[in-house]
DRENMI-973752 format. One record per residue (C-alpha): residue number from 0; residue in one letter; x negated, y, z. Coordinates in Angstrom, 3 decimals, m for minus. Layout:
<recs>
i_aa_x_y_z
NUM_A_X_Y_Z
...
</recs>
This chain:
<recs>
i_aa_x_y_z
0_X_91.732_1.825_90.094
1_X_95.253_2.217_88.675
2_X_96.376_4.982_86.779
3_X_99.750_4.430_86.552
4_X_102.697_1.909_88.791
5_X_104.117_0.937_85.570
6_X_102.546_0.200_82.292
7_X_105.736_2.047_80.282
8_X_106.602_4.694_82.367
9_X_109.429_6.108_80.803
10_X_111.321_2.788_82.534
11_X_110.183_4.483_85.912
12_X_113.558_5.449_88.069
13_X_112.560_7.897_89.699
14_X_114.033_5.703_92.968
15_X_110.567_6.757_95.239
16_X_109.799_3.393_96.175
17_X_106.446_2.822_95.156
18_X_105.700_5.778_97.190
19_X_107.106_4.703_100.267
20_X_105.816_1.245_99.909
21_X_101.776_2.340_99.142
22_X_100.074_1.358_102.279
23_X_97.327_3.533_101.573
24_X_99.924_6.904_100.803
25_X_98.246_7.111_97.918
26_X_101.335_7.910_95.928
27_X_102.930_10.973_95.081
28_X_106.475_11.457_93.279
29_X_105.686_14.617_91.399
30_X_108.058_16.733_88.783
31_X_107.452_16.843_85.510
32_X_108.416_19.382_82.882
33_X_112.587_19.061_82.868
34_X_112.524_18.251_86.885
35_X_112.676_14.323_86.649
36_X_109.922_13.087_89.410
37_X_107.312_10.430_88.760
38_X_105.119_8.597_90.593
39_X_101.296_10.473_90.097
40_X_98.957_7.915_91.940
41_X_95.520_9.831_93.857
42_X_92.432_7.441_92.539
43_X_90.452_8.709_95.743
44_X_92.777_6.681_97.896
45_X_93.830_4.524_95.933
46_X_93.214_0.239_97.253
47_X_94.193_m1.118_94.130
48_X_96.334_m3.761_95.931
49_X_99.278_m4.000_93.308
50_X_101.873_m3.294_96.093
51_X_103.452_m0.566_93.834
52_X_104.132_m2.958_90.775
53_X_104.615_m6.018_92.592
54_X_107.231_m4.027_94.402
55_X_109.023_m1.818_91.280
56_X_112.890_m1.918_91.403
57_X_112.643_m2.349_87.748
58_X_110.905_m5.526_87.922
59_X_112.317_m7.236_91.132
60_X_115.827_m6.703_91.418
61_X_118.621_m9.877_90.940
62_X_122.132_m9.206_90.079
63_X_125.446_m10.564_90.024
64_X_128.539_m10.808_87.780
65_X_131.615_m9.775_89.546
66_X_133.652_m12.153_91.134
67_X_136.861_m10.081_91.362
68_X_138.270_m6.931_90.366
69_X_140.761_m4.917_91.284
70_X_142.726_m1.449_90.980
71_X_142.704_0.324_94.177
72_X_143.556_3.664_95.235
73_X_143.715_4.742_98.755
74_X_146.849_5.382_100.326
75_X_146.618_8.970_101.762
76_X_147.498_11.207_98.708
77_X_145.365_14.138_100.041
78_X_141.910_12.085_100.283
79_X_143.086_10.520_96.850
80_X_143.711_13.687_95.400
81_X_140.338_14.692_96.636
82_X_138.419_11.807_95.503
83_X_136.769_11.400_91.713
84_X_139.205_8.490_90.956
85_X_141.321_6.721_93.594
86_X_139.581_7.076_97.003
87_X_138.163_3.564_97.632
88_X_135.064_4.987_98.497
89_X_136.558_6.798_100.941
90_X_138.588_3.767_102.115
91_X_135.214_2.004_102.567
92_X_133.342_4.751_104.390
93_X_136.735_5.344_106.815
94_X_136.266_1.517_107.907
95_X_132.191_1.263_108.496
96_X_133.214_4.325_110.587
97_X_135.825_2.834_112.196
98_X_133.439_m0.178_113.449
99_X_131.215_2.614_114.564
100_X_128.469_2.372_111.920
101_X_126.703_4.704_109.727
102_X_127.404_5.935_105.535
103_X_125.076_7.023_103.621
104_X_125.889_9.028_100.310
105_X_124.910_11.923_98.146
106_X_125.738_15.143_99.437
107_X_125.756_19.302_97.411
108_X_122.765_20.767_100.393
109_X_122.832_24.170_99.415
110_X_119.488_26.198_100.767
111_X_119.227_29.474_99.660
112_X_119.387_29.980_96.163
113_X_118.916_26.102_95.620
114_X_120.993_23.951_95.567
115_X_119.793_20.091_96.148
116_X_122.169_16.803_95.954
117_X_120.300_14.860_98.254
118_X_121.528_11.599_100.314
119_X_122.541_12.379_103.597
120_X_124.014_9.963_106.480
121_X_127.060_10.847_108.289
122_X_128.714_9.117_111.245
123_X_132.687_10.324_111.688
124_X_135.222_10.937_109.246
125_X_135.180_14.435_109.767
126_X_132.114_14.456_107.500
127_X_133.351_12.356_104.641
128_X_134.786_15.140_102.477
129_X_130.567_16.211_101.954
130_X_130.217_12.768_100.297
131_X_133.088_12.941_98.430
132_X_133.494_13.467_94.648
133_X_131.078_12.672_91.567
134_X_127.818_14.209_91.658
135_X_126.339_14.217_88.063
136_X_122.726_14.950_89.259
137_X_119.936_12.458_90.477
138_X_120.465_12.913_94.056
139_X_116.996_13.039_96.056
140_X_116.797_9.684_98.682
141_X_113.995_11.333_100.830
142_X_113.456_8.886_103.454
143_X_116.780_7.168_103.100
144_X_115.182_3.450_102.791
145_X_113.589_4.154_106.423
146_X_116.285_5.409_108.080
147_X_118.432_2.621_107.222
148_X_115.911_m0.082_107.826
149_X_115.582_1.195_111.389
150_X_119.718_1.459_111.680
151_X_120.348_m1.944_110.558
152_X_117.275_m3.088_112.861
153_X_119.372_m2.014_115.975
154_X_122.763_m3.579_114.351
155_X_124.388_m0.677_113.079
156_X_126.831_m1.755_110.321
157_X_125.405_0.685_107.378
158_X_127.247_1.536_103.878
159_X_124.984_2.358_101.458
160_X_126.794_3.850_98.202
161_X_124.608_5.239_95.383
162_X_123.619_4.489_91.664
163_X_122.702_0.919_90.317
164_X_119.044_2.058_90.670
165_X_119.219_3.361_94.230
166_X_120.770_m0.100_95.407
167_X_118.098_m1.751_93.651
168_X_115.262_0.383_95.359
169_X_116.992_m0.076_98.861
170_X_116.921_m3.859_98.282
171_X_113.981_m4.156_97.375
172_X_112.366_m1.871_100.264
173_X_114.163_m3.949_102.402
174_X_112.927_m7.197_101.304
175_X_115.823_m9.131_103.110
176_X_119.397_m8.981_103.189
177_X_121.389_m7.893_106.599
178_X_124.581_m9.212_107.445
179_X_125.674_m5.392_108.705
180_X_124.449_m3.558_105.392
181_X_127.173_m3.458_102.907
182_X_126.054_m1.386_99.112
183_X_128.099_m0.366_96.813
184_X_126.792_0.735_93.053
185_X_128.453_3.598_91.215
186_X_129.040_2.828_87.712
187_X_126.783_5.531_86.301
188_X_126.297_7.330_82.602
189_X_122.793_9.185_83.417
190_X_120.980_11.613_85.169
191_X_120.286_14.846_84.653
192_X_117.322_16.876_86.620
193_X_118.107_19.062_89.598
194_X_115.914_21.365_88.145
195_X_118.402_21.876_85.282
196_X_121.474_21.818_87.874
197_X_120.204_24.600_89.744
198_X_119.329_26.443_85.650
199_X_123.026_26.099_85.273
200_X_123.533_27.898_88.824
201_X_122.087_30.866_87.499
202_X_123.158_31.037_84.360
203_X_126.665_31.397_86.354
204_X_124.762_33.757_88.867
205_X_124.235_35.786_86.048
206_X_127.706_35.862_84.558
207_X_128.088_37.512_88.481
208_X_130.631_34.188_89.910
209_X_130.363_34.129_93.453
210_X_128.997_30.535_94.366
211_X_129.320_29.746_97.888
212_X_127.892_26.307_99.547
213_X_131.278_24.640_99.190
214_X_132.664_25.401_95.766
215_X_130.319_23.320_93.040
216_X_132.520_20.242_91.739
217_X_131.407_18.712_88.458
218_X_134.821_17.068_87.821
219_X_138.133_17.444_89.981
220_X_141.558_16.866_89.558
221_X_143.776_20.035_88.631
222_X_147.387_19.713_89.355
223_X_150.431_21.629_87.362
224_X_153.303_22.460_89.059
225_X_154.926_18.883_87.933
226_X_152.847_16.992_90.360
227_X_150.835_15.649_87.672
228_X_146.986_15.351_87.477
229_X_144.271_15.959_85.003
230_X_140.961_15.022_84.928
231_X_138.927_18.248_84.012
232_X_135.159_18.689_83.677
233_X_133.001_21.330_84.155
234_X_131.596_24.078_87.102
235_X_134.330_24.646_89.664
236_X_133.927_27.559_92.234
237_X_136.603_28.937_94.970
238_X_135.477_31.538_96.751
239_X_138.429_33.809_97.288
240_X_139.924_32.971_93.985
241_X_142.167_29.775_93.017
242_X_140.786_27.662_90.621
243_X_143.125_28.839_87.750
244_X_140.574_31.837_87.687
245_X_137.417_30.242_87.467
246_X_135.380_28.921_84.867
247_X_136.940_25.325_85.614
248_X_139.960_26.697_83.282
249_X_137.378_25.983_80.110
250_X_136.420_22.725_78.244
251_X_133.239_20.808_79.099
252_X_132.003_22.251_76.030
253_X_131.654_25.697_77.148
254_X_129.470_24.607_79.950
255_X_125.701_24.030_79.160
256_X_125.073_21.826_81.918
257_X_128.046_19.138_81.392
258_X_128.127_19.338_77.534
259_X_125.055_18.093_77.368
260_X_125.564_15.853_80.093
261_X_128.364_14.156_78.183
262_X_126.443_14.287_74.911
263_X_123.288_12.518_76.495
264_X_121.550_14.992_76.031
265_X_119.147_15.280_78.943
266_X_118.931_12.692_80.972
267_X_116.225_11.040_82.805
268_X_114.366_8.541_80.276
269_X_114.839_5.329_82.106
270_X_118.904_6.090_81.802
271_X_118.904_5.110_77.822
272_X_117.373_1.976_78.838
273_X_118.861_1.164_81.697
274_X_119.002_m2.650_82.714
275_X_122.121_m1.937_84.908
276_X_124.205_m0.829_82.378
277_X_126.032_m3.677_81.856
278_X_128.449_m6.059_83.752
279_X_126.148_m7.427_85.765
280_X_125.769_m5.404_89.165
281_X_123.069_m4.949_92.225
282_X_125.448_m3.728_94.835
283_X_128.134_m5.670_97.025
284_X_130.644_m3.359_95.849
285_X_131.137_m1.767_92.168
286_X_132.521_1.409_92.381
287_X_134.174_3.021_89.212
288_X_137.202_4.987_87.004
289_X_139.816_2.400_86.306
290_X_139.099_3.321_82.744
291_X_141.439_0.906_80.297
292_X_143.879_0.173_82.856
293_X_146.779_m1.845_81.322
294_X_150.462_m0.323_80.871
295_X_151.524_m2.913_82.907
296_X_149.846_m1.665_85.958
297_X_152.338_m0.599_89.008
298_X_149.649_2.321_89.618
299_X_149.190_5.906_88.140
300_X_146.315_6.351_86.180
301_X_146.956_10.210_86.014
302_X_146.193_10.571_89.682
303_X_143.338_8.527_89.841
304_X_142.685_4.746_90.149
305_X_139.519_2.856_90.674
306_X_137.832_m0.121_89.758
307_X_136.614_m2.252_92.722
308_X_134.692_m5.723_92.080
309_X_133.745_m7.427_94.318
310_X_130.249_m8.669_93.626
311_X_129.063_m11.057_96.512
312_X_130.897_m13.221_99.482
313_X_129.938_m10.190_102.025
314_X_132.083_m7.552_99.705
315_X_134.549_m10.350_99.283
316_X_135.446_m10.930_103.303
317_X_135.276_m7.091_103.410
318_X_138.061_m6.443_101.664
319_X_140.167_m8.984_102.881
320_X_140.177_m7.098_106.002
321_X_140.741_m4.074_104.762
322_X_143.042_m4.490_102.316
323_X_145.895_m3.046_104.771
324_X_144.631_m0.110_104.097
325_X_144.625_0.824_100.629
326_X_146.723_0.143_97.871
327_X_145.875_m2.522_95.241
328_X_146.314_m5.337_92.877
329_X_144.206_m7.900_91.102
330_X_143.026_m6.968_87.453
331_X_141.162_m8.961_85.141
332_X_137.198_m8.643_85.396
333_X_137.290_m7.955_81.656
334_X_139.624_m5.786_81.317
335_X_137.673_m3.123_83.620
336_X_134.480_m3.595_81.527
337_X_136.534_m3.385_78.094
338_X_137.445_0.457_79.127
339_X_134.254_1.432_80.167
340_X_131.277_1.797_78.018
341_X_128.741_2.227_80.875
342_X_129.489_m1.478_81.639
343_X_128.481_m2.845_78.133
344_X_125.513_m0.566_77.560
345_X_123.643_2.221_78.467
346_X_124.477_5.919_77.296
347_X_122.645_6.102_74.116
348_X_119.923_9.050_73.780
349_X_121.266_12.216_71.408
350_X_119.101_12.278_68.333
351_X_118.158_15.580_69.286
352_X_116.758_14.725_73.295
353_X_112.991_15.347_71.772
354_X_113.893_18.547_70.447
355_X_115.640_19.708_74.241
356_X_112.532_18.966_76.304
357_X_110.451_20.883_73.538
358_X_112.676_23.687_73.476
359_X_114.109_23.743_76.563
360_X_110.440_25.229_78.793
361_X_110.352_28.123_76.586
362_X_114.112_28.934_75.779
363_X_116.006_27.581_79.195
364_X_118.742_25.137_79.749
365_X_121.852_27.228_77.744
366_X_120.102_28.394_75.244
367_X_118.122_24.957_74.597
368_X_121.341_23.692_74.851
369_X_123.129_25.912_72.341
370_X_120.401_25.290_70.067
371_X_120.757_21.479_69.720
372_X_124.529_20.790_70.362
373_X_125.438_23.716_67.667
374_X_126.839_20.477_65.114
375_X_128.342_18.829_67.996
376_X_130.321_21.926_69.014
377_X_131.471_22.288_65.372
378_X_132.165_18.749_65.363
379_X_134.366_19.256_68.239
380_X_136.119_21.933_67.257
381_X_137.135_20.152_63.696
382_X_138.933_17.642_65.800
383_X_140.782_20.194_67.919
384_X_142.061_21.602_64.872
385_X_142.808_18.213_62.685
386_X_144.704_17.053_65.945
387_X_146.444_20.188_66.320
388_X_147.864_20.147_62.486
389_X_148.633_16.294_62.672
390_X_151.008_17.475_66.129
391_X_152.451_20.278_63.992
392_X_153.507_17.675_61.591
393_X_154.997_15.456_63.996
394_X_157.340_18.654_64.788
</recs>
């Protein structure tokens, strides 16, 4: 009997798969320690077919190099504005639901205390803004891959938008392609647990901010009275107060959860090796920040402006028709991959990612944090201050 679905587990997505593949259910995704789920296979039913491996997304999944790319925003300036970068997945969602099909994305589910970022369908615009924005979490799929196999079985045109991995799984379930699915991969630097997204909840709890269902954002676009945007990082609540009072007003840095995000700190094994991390891509679509965007560019970076390739012929004739509605221009394939690192490799693992999961059961996610970042922080802070002097000279 097997022990395990994969021989090096720490390779193991987390995408559920396996699980929902096993024709004998004897498959489990179970959490571990730091929150990441595994698959934990029951001997007593297990058939030792080979269903699991044979079927692994990390094993089975082709990909493509972009065709095309180009800079896109969408043309409303309040779903723009809204959006993580420039709206195009909003511009994609709008038209599926314009055809009268089905989106399915990763949605903040508060329940309770909990809070889960789990994939959710939706089927009018009204319900876009819940998909909208980065979520910097490993959103839970439940029985996503089922749902949509029985949509796209009664021709509903379907948009599936996720990470690399969560294409990959959904393609593989699958087994086919349909001419009315259309996927679209999110260029993505890691995973972090929900276990240590909901740590971070309370540690605000704690500080006594009032977090209501609608107010987490893990990046968002803060505007100063000259119209002009900046990308800021960090927790982001609004209930009753603007966000020039909350914690949003403080560097990444001073938040547990997305400093060590952006350190690599903490995320999900598989992320440091991930085999999507490059230009290559599994979905249709590729989905990103217009990071590197040339001067020459007729769009605002400031605001936000994504990256769209186009990956296959299916994303290709999509866009054609719907390029009325957003704004764009062609951009060199390269050029999007130059400015963004998550395209040439995957995030790499902080030398200190042992000592966190040691440290991080007994002490909990700030203080584990605090603990192995403390160089980092000083680190940081050394370059605040060099950078401020060298402006001072400039004066």
């Amino acid at each position: 009997m097997r022990n395990t679905v994969l021989k090096e587990m720490d390779k193991c997505s987390g995408c559920g798969l396996c699980e929902t593949v096993c024709p004998a259910q004897a498959i489990k995704m179970e959490y571990d320690k730091s929150g990441f789920i595994y698959p934990v296979i029951q001997k007593e039913k297990c058939i030792d077919c080979g269903l699991c491996e044979r079927k692994c997304v990390v094993k089975t999944v082709s990909v493509e190099y972009p065709r095309t790319c180009y800079a896109g925003v969408h043309l409303d300036e309040k779903i723009r504005a809204k959006s993580s970068s420039g709206g195009m997945f909003a511009a994609l969602a709008e038209y599926t639901l314009e055809q009268g099909g089905v989106v399915f994305g990763a949605a903040v589910v508060p329940k309770g205390k909990i809070v889960t970022v789990k994939h959710i369908m939706i089927k009018n615009k009204e319900e876009l803004k819940k998909l909208q924005g980065s979520k910097y979490v490993q959103s839970d799929l439940g029985l996503t891959f089922k749902q949509i196999r029985g949509d796209l079985k009664v021709g509903k045109e379907v948009l599936f938008v996720g990470t690399p991995c969560q294409v990959g799984g959904l393609k593989t379930y699958l087994r086919k392609d349909y001419d009315n699915l259309i996927t679209a991969d999110l260029v993505c630097h890691g995973v972090p647990s929900q276990q240590l997204l909901n740590d971070n909840i309370d540690h605000y709890r704690k500080k006594g901010v009032d977090l209501q269902e609608d107010s987490i954002r893990f990046r968002t676009k803060m505007s100063s009275q000259t119209q002009s945007f900046k990308i800021e990082y960090g927790w982001f609540f609004k209930k009753n107060q603007p966000y020039s009072d909350s914690p949003s007003k403080k560097a990444y840095y001073r938040d547990p959860y997305m400093f060590g995000f952006i350190q690599g700190l903490f995320f999900r094994g598989s992320c440091y090796k991930c085999p999507y991390a490059y230009a290559v891509r599994v979905g249709d679509f590729t989905l990103s920040d217009f990071w590197g965007l040339g001067k020459d560019a007729r769009m605002e970076l400031g605001k936000g402006v994504s990256a769209v390739f186009i990956n296959t012929e299916k994303a290709r004739v999509l866009f054609e028709v719907m390029k009325e509605e957003v704004a764009y221009e062609p951009r060199e394939v390269q050029e999007a991959i130059v400015g963004n690192g998550q395209l040439q490799r995957p995030s790499s693992r902080h030398p200190q990612y042992d000592l966190f999961r040691r440290l991080y059961p007994r002490y909990g996610l700030a203080k584990a944090v605090d603990m192995c970042l403390r160089k980092d922080l000083v680190k940081i802070h050394l370059k605040g201050m060099i950078e401020g002097v060298r402006n001072l000279i400039k004066l």
